[in-house]
C-alpha positions as CSV (number, residue, x, y, z in Angstrom):
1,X,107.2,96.4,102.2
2,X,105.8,99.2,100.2
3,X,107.4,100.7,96.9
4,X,105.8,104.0,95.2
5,X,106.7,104.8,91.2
6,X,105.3,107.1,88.6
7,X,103.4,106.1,85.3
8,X,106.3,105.9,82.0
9,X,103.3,107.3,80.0
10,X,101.9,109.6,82.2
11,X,104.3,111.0,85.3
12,X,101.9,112.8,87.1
13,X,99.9,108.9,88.1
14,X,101.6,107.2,90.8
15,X,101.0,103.8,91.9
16,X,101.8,101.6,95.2
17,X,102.5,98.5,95.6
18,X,102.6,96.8,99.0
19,X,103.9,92.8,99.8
20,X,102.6,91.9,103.1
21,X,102.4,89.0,105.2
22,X,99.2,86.6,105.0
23,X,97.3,84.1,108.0
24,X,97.4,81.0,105.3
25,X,99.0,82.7,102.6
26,X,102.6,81.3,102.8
27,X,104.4,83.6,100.5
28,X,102.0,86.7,101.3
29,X,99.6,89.1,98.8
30,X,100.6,91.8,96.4
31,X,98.3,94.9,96.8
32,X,98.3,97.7,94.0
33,X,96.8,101.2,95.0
34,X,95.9,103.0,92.4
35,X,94.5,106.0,91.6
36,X,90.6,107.0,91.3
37,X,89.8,106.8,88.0
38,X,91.2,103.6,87.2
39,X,89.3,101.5,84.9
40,X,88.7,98.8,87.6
41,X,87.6,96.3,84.8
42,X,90.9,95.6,83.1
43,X,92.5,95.3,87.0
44,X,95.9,95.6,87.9
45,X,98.7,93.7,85.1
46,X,101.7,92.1,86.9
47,X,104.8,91.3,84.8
48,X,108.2,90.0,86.3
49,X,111.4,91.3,83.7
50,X,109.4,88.9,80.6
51,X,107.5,86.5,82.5
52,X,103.8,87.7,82.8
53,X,101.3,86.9,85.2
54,X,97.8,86.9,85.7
55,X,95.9,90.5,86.3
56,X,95.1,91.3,90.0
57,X,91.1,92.2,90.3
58,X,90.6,95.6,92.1
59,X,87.9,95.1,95.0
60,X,87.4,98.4,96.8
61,X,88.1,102.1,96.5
62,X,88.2,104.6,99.0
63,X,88.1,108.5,98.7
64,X,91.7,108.2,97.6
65,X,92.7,105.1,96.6
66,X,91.7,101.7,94.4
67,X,92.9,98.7,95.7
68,X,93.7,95.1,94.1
69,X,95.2,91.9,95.7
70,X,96.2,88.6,95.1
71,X,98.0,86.1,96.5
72,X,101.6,85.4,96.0
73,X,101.9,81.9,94.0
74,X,105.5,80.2,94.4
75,X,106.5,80.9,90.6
76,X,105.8,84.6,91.2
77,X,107.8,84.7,94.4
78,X,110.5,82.9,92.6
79,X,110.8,85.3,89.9
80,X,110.4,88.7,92.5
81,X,113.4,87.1,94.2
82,X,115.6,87.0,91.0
83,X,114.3,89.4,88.9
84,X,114.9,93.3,88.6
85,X,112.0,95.0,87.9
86,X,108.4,94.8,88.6
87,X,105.9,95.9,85.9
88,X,102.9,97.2,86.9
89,X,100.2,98.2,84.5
90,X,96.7,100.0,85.4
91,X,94.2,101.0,82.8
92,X,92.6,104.6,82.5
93,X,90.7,103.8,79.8
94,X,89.5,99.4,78.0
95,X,92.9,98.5,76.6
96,X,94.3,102.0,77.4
97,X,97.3,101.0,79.9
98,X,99.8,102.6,82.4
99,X,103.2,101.2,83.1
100,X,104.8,101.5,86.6
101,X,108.5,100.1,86.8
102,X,109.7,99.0,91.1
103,X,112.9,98.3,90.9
104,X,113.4,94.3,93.0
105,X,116.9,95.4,94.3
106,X,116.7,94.5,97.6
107,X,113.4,92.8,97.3
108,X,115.1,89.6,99.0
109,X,116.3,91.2,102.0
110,X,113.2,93.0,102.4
111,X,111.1,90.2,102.0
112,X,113.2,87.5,104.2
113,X,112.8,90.6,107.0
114,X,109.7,90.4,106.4
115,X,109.3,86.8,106.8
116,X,110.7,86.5,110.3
């Protein structure tokens, strides 16, 4: 499942974010693609509605793209299933931060799809 949105701060940076199944991974990874120029330090913040988790590292970059993953612990699951949105931060600059909203309407369908 893959879900594009636009920076709050700064519309004209887009972010991805992929969920995708796993070989011993039970609930899957989380990938964020972001854009070069990323400060790949700070990695990739992950907050469900109030309930924050820990930052994704980034570990490669292409001629187009940074990427980050993690895996998908139970708790976040839990909260993507029955929460509504997805905040995504990426830094430009230390401390300096972007926010991307994905709405999770849907996310359960999707991702119980995704599971068979």
């Amino acid at each position: 499942m893959v879900q594009k949105a636009a920076s709050e701060e700064q519309p004209n940076v887009g972010l991805m974010v992929a969920v995708k199944k796993a070989a011993g991974m039970p609930n899957g990874v989380i990938q964020v693609f972001a854009p070069l120029g990323t400060f790949l330090l700070e990695g990739a913040g992950i907050k469900v509605d109030e309930a924050e988790f820990p930052k994704l590292p980034f570990f490669r970059c292409t001629q187009i793209t940074c990427a980050a993953e993690g895996p998908i612990n139970n708790d976040l699951m839990s909260k993507m299933i029955n929460g509504k949105n997805l905040l995504i931060t990426i830094y430009v600059n230390p401390g300096e931060g972007l926010r991307h909203i994905f709405t999770l309407d849907g996310f359960k369908d999707g991702y119980n799809a995704l599971r068979e």
